[in-house]
N, C-alpha and C positions, 0 to 999 in steps of 0.2 A: 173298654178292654177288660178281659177275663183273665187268673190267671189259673195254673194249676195250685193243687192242695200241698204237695212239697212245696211249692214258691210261695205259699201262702205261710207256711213252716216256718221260712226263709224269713220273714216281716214279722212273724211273732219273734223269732231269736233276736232280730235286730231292734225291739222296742220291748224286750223283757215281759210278753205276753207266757204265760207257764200253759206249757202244750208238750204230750211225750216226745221223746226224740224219735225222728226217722232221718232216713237219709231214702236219697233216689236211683235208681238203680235203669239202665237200660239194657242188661242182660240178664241173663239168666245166673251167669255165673258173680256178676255185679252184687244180684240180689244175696246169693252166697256169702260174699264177702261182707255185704252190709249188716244180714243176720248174725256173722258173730262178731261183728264190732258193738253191733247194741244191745248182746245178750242173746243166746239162744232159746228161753226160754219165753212162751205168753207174746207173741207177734202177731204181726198181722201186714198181710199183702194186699196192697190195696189198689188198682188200675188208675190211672192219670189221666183222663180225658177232661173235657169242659162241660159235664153231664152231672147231675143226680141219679140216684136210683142205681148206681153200680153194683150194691151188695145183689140186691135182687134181680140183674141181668143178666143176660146169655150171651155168648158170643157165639158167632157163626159157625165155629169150627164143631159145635156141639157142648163148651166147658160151659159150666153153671158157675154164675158169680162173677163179681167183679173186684169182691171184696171175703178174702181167706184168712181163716186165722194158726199159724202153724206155730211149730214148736224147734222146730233143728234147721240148719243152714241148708239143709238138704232140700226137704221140703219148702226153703222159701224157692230154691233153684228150679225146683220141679213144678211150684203152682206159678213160679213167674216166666216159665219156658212157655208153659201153656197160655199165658197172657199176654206178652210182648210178640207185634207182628199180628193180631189178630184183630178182629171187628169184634167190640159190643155193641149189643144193641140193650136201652134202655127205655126208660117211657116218657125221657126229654132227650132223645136223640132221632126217635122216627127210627121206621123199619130199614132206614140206608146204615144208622149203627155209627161207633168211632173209631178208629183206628188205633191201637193202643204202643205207642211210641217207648214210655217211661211205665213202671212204678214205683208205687213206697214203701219202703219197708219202715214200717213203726212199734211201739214198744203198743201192747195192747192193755187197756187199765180195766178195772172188774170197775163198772157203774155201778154208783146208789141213790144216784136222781140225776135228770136229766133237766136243762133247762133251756131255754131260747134268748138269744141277745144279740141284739142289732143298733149301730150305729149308720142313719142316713140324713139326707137333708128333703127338709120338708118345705114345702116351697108355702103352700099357705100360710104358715107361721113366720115366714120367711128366717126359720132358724134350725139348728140341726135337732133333731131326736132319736130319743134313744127308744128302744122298745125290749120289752122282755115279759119275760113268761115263766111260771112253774110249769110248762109245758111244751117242753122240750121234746126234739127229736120227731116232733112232728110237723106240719104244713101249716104254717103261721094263720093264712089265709082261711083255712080248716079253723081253728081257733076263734078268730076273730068270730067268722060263722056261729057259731056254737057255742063259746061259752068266753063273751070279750070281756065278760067280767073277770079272766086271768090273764090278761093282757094290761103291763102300765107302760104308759107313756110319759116320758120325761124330755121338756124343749129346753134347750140350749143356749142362753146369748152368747150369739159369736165374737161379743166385745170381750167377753170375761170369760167364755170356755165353761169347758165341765167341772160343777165343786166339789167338794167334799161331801158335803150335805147331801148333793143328791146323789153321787154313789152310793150314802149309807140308807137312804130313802131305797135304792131301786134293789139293796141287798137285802132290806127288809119285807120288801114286796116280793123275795123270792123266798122268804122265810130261811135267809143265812143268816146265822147270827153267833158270836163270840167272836173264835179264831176265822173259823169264815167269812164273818163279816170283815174282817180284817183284809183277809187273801183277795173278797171281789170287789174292794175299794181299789186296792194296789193294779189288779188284772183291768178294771175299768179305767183306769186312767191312765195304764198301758196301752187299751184301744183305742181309748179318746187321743189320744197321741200319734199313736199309728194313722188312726182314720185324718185327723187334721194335716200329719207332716207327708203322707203321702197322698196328699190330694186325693183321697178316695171319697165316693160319691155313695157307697154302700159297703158297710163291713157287716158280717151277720155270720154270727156264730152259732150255728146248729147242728151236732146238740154243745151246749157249755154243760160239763160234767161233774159232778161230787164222787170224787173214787172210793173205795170203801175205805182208805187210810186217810180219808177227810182234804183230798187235797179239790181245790177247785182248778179245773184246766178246761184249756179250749178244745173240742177235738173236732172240728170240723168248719171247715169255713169257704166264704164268700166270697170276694170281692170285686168290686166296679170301682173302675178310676173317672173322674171329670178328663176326658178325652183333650180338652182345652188347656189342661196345663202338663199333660203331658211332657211339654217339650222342656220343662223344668225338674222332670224326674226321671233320671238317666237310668236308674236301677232298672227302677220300674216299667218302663218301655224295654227294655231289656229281656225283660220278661215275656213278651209276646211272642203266643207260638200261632202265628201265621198259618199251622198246618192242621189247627182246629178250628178256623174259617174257612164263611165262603169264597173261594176262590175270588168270585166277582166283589165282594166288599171289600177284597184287600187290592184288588187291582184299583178302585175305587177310592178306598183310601189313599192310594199315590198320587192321584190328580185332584185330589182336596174334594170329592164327590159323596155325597153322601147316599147310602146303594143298601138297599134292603131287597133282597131276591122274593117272590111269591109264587102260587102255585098257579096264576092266571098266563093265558095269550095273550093280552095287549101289553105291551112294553109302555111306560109312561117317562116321558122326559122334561119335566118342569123345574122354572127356578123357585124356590122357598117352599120349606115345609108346610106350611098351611094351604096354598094351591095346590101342591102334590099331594094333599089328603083329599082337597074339592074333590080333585082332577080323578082318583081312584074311586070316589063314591061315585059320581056319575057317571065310569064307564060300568060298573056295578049297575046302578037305575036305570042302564039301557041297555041290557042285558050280557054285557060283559064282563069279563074278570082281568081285572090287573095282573100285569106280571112281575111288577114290580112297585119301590118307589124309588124313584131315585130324583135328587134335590143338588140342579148344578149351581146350587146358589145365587150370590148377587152381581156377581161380574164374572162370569165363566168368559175363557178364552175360545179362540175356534179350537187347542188343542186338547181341552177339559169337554167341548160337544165331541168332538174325533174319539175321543178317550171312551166319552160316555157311551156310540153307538156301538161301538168294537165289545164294551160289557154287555150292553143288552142282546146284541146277537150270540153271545157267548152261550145264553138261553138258549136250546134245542126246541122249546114250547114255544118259541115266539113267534108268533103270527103277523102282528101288525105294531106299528110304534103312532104312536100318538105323542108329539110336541106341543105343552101349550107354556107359552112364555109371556109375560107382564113385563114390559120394557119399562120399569121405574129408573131404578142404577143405570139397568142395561140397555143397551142399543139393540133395538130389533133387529138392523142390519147385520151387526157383527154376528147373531146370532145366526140371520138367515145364511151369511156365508161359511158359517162352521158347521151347518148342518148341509148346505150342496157338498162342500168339502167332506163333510164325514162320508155321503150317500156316495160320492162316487171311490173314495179311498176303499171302501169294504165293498164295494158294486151294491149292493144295497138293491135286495129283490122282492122285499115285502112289502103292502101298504104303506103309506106315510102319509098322516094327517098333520097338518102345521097348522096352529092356530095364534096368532101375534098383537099384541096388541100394547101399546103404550109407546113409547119415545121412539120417535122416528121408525113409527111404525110400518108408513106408506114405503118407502126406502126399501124397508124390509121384503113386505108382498113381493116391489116390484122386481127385487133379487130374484126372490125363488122362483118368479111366472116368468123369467125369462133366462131360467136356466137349463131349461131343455129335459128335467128331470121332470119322471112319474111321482109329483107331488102334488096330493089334494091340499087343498087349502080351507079351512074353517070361518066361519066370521063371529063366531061365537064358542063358548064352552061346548054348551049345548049340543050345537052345529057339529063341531067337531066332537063330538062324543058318540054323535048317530054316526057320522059318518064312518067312523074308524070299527065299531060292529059291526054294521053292515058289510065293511070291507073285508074281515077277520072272518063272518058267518055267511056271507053267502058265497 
């Protein structure tokens, strides 16, 4: 789960992270009122989508920018009339663009260095780390590339949290030092804070900034939550705007389904994520393109296969659906009759490859061959991976 950069605002005030004040605005006249509560002068408008790259965007209507810098209430009314209601499009949104619901109005700071910092968990070390950089405000990734000798990394025992010690380590590594050193002990162990008590799985702050009156703040952020403890972070779920998803992931996520849309014709219907990566690479080696992944896990009901066929038609590209399911947990049967039940609830007029194998798997076969439905059957991955291109291309 994503959130916006005001809600992200929201999480530094409630864990004492020092970041300029905005407030969020969904008019025009909003943003007015926002601009002189925090000062009319040295602001800045800035679009609310779940995207990067907004300063240097377009939106559809012809406005340049997604990020303005104004000076009078007037002016925030007039670059946020032209922003709210509109599509940007950016170069992590794709030529379809976002829809610009909110924005923020914030106090705008004069930088005199820029820097990079991130708290996530690293699954190798099995502990959290922290990562940072004199090299802020750019593509970490870019970084690492090219010069990882400004890149430190600092791992975490999750028995004893983040210390002292290595705050003043990773502040020295970013050459703060005095009163600064001071301010990104305090700030780091405001995120270590944040990032632990809100089950977050990535906090990253890009860029963390030195203003010219020496103060250190956050001004840009991140963050991913562990999806799994959500149901213990009421705020934070609260959060979700459902309207910067894919349709089909959030329908997907109602029926506990896990649903990644793609740009291929074969639909794929498998339970566990490791099958349903097989399962896409080799309609890929036989000359097809997935159109998906979607993962009905280890005990799906006939109402989560019902669920799942209704998402994947929802797809206008889909051509053909390819089933392949591992009966370990699950019952092949139950499967087989959630999938006749799905095919005839939606009439179901495309291809269908079913391929079944494990616990009462014979059970299963014998369901679907005698139930009167146009479904091929597989006796292998394989098998069914030829079979379902071939059905989609010829």
């Amino acid at each position: 789960m994503n959130i916006h950069e005001y809600q992200a605002k929201q999480l530094f005030e409630k864990f004492g992270v020092a970041s300029p004040k905005g407030i969020v605005a969904s008019t025009a006249a909003e943003a007015g009122a926002a601009a002189r509560e925090i000062g009319q002068a040295g602001l800045v408008v800035k679009a609310q989508i779940h995207a990067g790259g907004r300063g240097k965007g377009t939106f559809k209507n012809g406005f340049k920018g997604g990020v303005h810098v104004i000076n009078t209430p007037e002016e925030a009314e007039d670059i946020a009339g032209k922003m709210l209601g509109q599509t940007l499009v950016t170069h992590q949104t794709g030529p379809e663009g976002k829809l610009v619901s909110k924005v923020l109005i914030a106090k705008s700071v004069n930088i005199k260095k820029e820097y990079y910092f991130a708290i996530l968990f690293d699954r190798v070390s099995s502990s959290h780390a922290i990562i940072a950089s004199t090299e802020g405000g750019m593509n970490i990734e870019e970084v690492a590339e090219k010069t990882p000798e400004k890149i430190t990394k600092e791992f975490i025992n999750p028995a004893i949290g983040l210390q002292g010690y290595q705050c003043r380590k990773l502040a020295a590594s970013l050459n703060l030092r005095g009163a600064l050193m001071n301010q990104a002990v305090k700030l780091f162990t405001a995120l270590w804070n944040l990032y632990l008590k809100s089950d977050c799985s990535l906090v990253e702050i890009n860029p963390l900034s030195v203003t010219d009156d020496d103060q250190l703040v956050a001004l840009d952020a991140k963050f991913n939550f562990d999806d799994n403890s959500l149901y213990r972070q009421k705020d934070v779920t609260a959060m979700r705007d459902t309207t910067e998803e894919d349709p089909r992931e959030v329908a997907a996520s109602e029926y506990g389904l896990n649903y990644i849309g793609l740009d291929g014709n074969i639909a794929c219907l498998v339970n566990g994520a490791g099958l349903a990566m097989s399962t896409m690479d080799i309609i890929k080696f036989h000359g097809g393109e997935p159109a998906n992944f979607l993962d009905v896990g280890g005990g799906a009901t006939k109402e989560q296969v019902t669920a799942a066929f209704k998402i994947i038609l929802g797809d206008p590209n889909v051509k053909g659906i390819l089933v392949n399911i591992f009966g370990g947990i699950m019952d092949c049967n139950i499967i087989a009759t959630g999938i006749i039940a799905a095919a005839q609830e939606v009439s179901l007029s495309i291809p269908l490859v079913v391929r079944l194998e494990g616990n009462n798997v014979e059970a299963g076969k014998a369901t679907l061959a005698s139930s009167g439905l146009k479904i091929t059957s597989a006796s292998d991955l394989t098998d069914a991976a030829q079979k379902i291109v071939a059905a989609v291309n010829g």
